[in-house]
N, CA and C atoms as a LAMMPS dump frame, in Angstrom:
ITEM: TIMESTEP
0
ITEM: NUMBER OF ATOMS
384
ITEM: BOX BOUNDS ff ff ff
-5.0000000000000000e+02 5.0000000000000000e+02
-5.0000000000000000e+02 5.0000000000000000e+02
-5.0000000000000000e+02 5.0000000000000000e+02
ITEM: ATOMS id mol type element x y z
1 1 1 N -99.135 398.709 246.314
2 1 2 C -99.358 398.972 244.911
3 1 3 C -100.093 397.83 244.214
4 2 1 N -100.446 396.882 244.994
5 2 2 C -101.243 395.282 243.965
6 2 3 C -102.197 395.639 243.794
7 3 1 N -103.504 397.149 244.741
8 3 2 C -104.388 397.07 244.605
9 3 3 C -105.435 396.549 245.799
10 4 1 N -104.896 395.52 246.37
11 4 2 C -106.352 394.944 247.007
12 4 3 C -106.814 395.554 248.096
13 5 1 N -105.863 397.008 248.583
14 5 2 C -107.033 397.688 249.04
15 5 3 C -107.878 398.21 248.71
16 6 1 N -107.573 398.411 247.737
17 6 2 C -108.696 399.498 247.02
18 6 3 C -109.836 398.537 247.144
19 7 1 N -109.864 397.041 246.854
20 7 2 C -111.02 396.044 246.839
21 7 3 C -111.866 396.115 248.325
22 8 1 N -111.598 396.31 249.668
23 8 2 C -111.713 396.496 250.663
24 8 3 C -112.246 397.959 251.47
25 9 1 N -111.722 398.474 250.53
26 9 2 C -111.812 399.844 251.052
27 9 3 C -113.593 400.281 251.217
28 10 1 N -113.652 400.55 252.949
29 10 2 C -115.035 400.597 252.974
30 10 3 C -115.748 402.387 252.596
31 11 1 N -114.64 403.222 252.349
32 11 2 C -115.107 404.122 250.933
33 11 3 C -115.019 404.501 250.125
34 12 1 N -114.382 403.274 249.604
35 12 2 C -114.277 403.425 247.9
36 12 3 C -112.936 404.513 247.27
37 13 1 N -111.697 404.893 248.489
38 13 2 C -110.768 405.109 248.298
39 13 3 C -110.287 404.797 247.406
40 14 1 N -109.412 405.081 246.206
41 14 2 C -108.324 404.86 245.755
42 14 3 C -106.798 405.032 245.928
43 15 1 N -106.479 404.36 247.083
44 15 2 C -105.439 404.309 247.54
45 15 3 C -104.208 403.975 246.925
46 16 1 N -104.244 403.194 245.883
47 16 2 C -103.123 403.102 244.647
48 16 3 C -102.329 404.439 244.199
49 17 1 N -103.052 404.91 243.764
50 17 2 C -103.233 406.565 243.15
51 17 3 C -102.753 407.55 244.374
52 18 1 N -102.88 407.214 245.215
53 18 2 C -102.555 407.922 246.388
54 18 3 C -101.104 408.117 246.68
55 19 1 N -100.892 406.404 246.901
56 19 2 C -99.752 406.317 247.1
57 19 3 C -98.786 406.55 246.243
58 20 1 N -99.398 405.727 244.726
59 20 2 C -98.287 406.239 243.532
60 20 3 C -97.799 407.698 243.589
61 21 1 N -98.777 408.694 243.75
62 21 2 C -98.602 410.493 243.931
63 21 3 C -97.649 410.748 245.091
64 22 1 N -97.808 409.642 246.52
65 22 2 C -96.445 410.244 247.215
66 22 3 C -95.6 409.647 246.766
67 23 1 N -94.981 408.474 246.445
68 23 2 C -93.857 407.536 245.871
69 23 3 C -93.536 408.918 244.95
70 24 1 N -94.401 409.411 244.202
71 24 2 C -93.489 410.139 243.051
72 24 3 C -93.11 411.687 244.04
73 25 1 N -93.873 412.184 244.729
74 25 2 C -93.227 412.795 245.428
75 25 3 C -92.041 412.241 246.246
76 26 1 N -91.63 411.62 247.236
77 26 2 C -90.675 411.086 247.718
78 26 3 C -89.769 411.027 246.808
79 27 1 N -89.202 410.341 245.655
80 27 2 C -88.798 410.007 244.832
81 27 3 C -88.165 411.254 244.741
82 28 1 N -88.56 412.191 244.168
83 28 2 C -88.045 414.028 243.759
84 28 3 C -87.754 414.452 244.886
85 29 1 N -87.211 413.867 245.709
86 29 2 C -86.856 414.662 246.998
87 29 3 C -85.392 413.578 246.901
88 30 1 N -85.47 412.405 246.991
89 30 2 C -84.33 411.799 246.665
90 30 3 C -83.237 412.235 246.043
91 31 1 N -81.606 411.922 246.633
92 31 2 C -80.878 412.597 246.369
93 31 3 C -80.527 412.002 244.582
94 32 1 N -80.019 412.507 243.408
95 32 2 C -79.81 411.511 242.157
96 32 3 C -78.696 410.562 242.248
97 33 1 N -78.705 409.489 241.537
98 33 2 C -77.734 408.384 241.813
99 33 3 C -79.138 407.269 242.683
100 34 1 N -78.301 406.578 243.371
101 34 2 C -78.769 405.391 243.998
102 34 3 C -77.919 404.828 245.199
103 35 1 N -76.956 405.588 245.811
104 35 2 C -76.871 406.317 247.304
105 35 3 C -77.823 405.843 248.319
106 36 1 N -78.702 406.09 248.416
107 36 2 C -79.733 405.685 249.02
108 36 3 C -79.943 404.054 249.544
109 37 1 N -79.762 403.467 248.523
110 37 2 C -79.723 401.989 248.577
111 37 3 C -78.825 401.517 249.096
112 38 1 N -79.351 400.223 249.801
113 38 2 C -78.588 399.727 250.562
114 38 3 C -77.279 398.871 249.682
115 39 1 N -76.187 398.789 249.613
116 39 2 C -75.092 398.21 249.312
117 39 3 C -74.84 396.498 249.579
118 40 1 N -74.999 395.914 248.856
119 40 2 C -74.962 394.399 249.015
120 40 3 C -73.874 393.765 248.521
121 41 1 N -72.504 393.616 249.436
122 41 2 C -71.787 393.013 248.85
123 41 3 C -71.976 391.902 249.123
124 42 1 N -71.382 391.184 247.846
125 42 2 C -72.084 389.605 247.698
126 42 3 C -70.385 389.29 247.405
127 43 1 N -69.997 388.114 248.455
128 43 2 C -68.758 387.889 248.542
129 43 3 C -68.74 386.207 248.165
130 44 1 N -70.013 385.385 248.513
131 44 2 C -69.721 384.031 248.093
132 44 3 C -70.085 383.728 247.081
133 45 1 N -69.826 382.621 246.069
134 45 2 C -69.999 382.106 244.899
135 45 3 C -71.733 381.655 245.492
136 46 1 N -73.009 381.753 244.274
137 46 2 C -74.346 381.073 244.976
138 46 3 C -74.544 380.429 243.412
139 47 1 N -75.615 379.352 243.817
140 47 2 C -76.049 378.951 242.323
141 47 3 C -77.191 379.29 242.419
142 48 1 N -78.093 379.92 243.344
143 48 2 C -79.464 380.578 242.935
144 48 3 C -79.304 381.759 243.743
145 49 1 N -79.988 383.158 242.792
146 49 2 C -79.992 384.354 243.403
147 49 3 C -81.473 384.379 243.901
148 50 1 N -82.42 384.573 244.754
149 50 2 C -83.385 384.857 244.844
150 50 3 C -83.726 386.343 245.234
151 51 1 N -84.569 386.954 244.309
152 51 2 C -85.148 388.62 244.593
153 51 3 C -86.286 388.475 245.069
154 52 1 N -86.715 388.567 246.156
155 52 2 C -88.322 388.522 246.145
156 52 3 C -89.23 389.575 246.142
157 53 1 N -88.815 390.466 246.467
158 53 2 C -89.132 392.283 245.742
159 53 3 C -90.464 392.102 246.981
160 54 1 N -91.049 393.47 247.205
161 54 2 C -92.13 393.724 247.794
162 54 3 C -93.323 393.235 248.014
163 55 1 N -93.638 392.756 246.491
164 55 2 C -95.166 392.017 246.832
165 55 3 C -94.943 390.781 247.278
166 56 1 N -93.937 390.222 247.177
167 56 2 C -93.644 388.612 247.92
168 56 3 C -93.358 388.662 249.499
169 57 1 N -92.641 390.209 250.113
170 57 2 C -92.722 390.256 251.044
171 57 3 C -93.601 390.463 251.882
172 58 1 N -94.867 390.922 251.029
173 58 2 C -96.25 391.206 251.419
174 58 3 C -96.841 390.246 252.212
175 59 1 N -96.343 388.663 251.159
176 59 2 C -96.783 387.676 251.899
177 59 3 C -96.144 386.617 252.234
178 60 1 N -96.054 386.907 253.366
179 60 2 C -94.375 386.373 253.912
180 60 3 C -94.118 384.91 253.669
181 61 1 N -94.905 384.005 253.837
182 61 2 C -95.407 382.5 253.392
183 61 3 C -94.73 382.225 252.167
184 62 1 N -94.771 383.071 251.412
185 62 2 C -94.005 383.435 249.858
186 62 3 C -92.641 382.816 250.065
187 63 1 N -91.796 384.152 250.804
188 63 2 C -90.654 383.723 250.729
189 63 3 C -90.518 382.891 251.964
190 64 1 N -90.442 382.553 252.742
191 64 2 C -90.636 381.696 253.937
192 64 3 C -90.135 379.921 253.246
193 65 1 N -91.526 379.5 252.367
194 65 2 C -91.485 378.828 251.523
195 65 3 C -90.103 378.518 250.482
196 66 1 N -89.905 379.721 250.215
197 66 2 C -88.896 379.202 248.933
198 66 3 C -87.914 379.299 249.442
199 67 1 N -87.525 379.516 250.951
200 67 2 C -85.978 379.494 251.878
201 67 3 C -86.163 377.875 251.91
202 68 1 N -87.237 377.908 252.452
203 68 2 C -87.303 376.181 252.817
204 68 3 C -87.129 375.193 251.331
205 69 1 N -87.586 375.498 250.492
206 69 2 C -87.545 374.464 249.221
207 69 3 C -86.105 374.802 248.677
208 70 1 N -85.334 375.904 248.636
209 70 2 C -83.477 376.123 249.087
210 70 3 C -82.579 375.139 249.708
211 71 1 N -83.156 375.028 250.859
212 71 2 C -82.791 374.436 252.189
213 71 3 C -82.674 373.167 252.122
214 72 1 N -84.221 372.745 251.484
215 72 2 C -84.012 371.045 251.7
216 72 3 C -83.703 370.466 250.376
217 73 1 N -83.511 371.232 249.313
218 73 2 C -82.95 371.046 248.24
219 73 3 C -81.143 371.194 248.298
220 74 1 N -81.238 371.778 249.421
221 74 2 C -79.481 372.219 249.339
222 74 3 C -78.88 372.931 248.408
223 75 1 N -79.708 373.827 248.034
224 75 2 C -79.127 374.809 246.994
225 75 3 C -78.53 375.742 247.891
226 76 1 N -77.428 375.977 247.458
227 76 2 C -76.648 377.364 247.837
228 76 3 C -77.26 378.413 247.219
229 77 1 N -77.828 379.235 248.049
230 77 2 C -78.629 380.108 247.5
231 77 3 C -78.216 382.115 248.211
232 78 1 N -78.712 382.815 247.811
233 78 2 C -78.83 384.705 248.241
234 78 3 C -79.897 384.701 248.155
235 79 1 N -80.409 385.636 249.444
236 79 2 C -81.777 385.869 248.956
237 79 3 C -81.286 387.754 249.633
238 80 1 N -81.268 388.15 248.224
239 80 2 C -81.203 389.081 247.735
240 80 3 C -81.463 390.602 248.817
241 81 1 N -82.756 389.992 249.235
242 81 2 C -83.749 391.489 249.557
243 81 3 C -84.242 390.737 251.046
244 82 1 N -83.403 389.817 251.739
245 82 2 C -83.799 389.069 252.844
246 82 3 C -84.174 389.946 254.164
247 83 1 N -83.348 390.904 254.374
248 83 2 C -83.343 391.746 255.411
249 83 3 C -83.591 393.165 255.323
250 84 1 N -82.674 393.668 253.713
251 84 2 C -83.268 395.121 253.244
252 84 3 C -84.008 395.111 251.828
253 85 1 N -84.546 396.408 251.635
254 85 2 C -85.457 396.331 250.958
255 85 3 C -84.559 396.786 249.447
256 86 1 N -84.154 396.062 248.654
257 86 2 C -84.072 396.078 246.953
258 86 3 C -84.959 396.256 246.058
259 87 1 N -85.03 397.291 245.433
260 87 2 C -86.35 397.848 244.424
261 87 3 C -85.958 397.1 243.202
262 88 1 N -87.299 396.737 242.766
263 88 2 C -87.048 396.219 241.291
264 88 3 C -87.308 397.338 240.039
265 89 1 N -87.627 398.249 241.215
266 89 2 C -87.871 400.229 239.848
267 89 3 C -89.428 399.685 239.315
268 90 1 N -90.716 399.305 239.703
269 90 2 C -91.413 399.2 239.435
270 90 3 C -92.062 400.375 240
271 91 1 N -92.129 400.744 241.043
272 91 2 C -92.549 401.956 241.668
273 91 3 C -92.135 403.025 240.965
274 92 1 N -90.703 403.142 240.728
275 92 2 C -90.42 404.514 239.597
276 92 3 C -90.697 404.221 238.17
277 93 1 N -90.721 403.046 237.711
278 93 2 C -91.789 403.271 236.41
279 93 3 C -92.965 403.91 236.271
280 94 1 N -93.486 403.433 237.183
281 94 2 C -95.164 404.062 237.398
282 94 3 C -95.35 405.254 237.706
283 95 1 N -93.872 405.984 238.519
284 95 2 C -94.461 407.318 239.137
285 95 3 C -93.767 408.306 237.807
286 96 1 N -93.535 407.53 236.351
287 96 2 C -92.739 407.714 235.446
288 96 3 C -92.037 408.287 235.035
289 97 1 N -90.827 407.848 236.282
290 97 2 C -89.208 407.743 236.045
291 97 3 C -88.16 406.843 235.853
292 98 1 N -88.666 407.005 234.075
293 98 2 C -87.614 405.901 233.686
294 98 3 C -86.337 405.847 233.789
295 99 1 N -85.556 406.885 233.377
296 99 2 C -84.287 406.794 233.906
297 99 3 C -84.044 406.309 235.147
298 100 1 N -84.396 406.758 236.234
299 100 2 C -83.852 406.418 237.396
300 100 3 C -84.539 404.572 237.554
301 101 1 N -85.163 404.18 237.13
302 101 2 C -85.679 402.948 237.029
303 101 3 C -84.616 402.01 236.521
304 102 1 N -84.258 402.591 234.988
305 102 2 C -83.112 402.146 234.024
306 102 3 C -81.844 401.785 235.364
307 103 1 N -81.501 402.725 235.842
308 103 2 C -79.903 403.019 236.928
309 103 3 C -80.3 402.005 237.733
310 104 1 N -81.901 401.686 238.312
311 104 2 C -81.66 400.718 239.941
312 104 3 C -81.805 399.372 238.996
313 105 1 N -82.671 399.16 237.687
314 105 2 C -82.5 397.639 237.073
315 105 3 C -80.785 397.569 236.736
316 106 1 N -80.008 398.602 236.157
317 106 2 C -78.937 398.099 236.258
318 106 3 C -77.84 397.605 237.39
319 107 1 N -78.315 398.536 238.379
320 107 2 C -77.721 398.443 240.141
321 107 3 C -78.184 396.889 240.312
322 108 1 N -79.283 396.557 240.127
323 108 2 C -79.65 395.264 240.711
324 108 3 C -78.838 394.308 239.823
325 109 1 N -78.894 394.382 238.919
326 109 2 C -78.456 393.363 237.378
327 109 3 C -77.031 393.099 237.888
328 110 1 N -76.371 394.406 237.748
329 110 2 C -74.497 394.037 238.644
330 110 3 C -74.332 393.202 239.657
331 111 1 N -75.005 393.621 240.387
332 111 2 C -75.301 392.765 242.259
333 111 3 C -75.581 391.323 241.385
334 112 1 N -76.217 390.918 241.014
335 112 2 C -76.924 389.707 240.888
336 112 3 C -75.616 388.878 240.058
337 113 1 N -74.962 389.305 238.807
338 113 2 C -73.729 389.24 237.692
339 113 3 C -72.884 388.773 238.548
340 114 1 N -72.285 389.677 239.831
341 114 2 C -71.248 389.823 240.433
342 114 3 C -71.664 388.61 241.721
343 115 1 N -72.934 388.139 242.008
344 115 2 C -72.823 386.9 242.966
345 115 3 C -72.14 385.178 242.31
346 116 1 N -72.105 385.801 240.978
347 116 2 C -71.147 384.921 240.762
348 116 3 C -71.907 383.613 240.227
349 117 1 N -73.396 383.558 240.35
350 117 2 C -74.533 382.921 240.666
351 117 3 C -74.44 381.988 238.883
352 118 1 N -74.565 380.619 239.03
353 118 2 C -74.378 380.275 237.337
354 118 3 C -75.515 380.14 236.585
355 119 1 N -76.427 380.605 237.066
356 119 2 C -77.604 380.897 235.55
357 119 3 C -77.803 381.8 235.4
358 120 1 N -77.077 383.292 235.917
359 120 2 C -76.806 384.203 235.395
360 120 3 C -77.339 384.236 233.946
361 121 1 N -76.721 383.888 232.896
362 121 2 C -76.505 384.084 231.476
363 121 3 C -78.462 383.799 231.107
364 122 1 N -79.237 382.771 231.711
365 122 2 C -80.421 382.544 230.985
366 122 3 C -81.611 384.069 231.711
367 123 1 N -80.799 384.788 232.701
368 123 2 C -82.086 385.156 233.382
369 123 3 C -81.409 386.965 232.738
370 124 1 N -80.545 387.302 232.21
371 124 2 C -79.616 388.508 231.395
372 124 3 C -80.996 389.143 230.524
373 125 1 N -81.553 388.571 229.614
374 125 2 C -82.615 389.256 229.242
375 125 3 C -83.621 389.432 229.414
376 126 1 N -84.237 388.956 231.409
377 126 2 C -84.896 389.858 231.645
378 126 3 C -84.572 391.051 232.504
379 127 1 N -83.475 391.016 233.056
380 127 2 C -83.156 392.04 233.567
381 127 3 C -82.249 393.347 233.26
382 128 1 N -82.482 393.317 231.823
383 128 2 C -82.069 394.394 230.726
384 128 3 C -83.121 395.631 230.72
């Protein structure tokens, strides 16, 4: 969804558009609720939550990087979306379904509340 195929694309595909049209198909086939998602219980106290959502996994160097600056910082840290994939509902904004967008920012917001994590309170209004 960033686009840079479309920059590449040797015919001028619009592959964004493509994909957004199945995402929103897929999506309507999905059962309602958020079921689907993977379940993250978060059982230890962390002082940094890290989400790195899709486009960071794009480029793996991304998060790779910020395990390591964790690490040698010694922050007790989650990284959130390390192994499964956690939506940040940017995809169902776009394929524009807000409600169900509204339900996974709040699904994520709990998870994140409930790690217990202490800057919680400064990062609350963006994930409203």
């Amino acid at each position: 969804m960033c686009g840079r195929c479309n920059d590449v694309c040797p015919v001028g595909i619009d592959l964004t558009q493509q994909r957004l049209l199945q995402r929103k198909k897929q999506s309507l086939e999905q059962p309602e609720g958020l079921s689907y998602l993977p379940d993250h219980k978060i059982t230890a106290k962390v002082d940094i939550v890290y989400f790195a959502g899709c486009m960071s996994h794009l480029s793996p160097s991304i998060t790779k990087s910020m395990v390591k600056i964790f690490n040698a910082a010694n922050i007790n840290h989650l990284f959130l979306d390390e192994k499964e994939s956690v939506c940040c509902g940017r995809p169902l904004k776009l394929s524009g379904q807000f409600e169900a967008a509204k339900r996974l920012v709040e699904s994520n917001r709990q998870q994140i509340i409930g790690s217990g994590c202490k800057n919680t309170r400064n990062l609350l209004p963006y994930l409203l």
